[in-house]
C-alpha positions as CSV (number, residue, x, y, z in Angstrom):
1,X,23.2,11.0,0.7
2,X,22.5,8.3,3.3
3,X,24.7,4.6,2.3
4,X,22.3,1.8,3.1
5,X,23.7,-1.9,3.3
6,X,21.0,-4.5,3.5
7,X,22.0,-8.0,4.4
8,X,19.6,-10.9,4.4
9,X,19.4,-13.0,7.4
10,X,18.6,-16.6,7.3
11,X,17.7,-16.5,10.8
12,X,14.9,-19.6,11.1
13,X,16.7,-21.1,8.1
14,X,20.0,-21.0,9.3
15,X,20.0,-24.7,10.5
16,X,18.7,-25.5,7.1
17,X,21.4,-23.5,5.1
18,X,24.3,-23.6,7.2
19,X,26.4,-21.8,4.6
20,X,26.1,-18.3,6.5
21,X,27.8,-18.8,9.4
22,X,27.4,-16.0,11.9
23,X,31.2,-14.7,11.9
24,X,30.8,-13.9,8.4
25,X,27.6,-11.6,9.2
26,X,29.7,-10.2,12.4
27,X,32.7,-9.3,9.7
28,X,30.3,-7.7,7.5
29,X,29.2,-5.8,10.4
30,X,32.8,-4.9,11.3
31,X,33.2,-3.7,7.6
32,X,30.7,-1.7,7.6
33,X,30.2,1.7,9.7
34,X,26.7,3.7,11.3
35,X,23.5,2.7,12.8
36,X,23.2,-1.1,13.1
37,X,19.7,-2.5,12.4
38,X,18.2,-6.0,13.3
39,X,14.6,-7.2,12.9
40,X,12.8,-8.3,16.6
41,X,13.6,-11.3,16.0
42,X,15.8,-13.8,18.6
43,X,18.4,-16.1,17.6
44,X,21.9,-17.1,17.5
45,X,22.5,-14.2,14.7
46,X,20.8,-11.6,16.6
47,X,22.7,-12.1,19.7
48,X,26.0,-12.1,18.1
49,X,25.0,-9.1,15.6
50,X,24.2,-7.6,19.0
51,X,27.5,-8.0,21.1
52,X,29.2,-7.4,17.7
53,X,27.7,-3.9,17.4
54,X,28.0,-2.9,21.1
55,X,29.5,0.5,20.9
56,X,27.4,1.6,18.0
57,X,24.0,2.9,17.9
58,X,21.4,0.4,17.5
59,X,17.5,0.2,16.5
60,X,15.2,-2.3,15.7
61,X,13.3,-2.5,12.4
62,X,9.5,-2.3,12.9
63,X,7.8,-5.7,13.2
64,X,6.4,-7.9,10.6
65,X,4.4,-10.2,12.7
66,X,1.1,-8.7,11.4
67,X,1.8,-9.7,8.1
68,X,4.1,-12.6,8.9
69,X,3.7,-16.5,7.0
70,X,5.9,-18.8,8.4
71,X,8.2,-20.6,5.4
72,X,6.1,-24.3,5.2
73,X,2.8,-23.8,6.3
74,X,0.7,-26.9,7.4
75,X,-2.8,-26.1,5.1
76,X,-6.1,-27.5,6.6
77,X,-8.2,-29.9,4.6
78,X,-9.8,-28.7,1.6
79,X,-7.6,-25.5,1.7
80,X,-7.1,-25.2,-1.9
81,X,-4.9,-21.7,-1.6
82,X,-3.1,-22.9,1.4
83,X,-1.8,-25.8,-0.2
84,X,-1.1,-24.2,-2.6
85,X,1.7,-22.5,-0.8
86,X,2.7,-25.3,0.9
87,X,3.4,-26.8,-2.3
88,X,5.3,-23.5,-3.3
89,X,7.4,-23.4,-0.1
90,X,8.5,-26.8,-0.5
91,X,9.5,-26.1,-3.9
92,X,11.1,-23.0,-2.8
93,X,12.9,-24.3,0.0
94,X,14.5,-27.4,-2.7
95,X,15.6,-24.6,-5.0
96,X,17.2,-22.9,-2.6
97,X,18.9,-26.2,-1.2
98,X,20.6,-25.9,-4.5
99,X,21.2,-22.1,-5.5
100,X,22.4,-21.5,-1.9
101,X,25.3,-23.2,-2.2
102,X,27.9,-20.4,-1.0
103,X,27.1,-17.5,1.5
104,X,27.6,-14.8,-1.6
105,X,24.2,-16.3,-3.8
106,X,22.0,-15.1,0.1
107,X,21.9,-11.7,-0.8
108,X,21.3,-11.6,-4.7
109,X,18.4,-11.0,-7.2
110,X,17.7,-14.1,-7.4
111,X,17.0,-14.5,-3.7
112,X,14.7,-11.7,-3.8
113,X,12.8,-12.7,-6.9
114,X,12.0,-15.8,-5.2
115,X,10.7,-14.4,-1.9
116,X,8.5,-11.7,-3.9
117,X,7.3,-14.6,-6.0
118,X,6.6,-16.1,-2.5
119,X,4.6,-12.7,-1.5
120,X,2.8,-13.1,-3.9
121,X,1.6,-16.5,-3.3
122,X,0.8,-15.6,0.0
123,X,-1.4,-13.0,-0.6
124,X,-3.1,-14.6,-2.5
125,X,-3.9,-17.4,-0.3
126,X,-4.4,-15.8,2.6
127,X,-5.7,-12.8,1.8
128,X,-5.8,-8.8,2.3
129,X,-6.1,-8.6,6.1
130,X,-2.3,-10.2,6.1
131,X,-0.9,-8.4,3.0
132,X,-2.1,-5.4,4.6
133,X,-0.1,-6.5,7.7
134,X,2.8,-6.6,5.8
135,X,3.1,-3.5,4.1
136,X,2.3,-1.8,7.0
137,X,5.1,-3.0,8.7
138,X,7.3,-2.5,5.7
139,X,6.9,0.6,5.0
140,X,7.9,1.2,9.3
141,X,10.7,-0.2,8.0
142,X,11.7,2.1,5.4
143,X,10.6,5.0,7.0
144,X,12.6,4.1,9.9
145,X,16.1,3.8,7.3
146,X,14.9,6.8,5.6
147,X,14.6,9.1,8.5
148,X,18.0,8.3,9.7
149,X,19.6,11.5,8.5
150,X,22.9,11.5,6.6
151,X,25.0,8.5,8.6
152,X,25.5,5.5,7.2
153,X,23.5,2.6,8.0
154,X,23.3,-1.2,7.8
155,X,19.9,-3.5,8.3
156,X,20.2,-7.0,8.8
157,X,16.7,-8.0,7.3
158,X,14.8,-11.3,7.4
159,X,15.5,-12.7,4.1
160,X,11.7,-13.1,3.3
161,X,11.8,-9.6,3.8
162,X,14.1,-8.0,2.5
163,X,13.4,-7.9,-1.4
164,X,10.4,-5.3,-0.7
165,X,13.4,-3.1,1.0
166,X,15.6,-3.1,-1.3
167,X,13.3,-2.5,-4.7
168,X,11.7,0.7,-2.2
169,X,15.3,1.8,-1.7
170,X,16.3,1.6,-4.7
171,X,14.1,4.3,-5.8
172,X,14.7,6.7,-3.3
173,X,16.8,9.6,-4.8
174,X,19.9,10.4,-3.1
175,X,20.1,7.1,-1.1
176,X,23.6,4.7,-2.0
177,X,21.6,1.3,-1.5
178,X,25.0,-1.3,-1.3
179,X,24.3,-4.9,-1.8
180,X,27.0,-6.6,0.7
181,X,30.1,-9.1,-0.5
182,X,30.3,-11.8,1.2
């Protein structure tokens, strides 16, 4: 039975929320043994997840850039749908200015309820060609965790992202999916 830790990264929200601080992630790394994941992403958390996890095998998680909607989208005039999210993202991004207080309330249901929520917003505002994006890349993603054989693994997943992993893991038979403690 593969073990499966998925941690959500703040990565473009890191400045926002600086109640993640990379250590931490690099400890959870250190805790944790097997294949190391990180999105293609670049960043201060990516490079240090990177020199952290030097002598251990390393991939990187199939893009989502296809399917990709930046957190505060600027809506064009008249855009009913995209503001819409804009107003949704603002609201989201307060909420979380408030439940993120400590590094442990990152990787929680809540979290992910909010950035399905947010999903689903998005797709409906910008439509099927992007949605279709995303699950594409998604389900790279899982495919990629779930082909992986028997070794233990941990992803470090963009936290917009990583709700859809963990509900598909979740439901996989014979897969130990660990949510991390921070």
């Amino acid at each position: 039975m593969p073990r499966i830790v998925l941690v959500s990264l703040l990565h473009r929200h890191a400045a926002r929320f600086p109640v993640y601080p990379v250590a931490q992630l690099c400890s959870l790394l250190s805790a944790h043994p097997g294949k190391v994941w990180l999105p293609p992403c670049e960043g201060e958390e990516i490079a240090a997840l990177t020199r952290a996890a030097a002598d251990r095998p390393l991939g990187q998680l199939a893009s989502l850039a296809q399917g990709w909607c930046e957190l505060g989208i600027q809506p064009r005039d008249g855009d009913k749908a995209g503001l819409a999210l804009a107003q949704y993202d603002e609201e989201l991004l307060d909420n979380l200015a408030h439940y993120w207080s400590s590094a442990e309330r990152i990787n929680r249901p809540i979290t992910d309820n909010l950035f399905e929520l947010r999903r689903e917003v998005v797709d409906e505002a910008l439509g099927s060609s992007l949605r279709q994006g995303w699950l594409k890349g998604q389900q790279a993603r899982l495919k990629q965790l779930l082909t992986n054989g028997e070794e233990p693994q941990i992803a470090f997943v963009e936290v917009e992202a990583c709700y859809w992993l963990r509900a598909q893991l979740a439901e996989q038979r014979g897969v130990e999916l660990i949510w991390p403690e921070l």
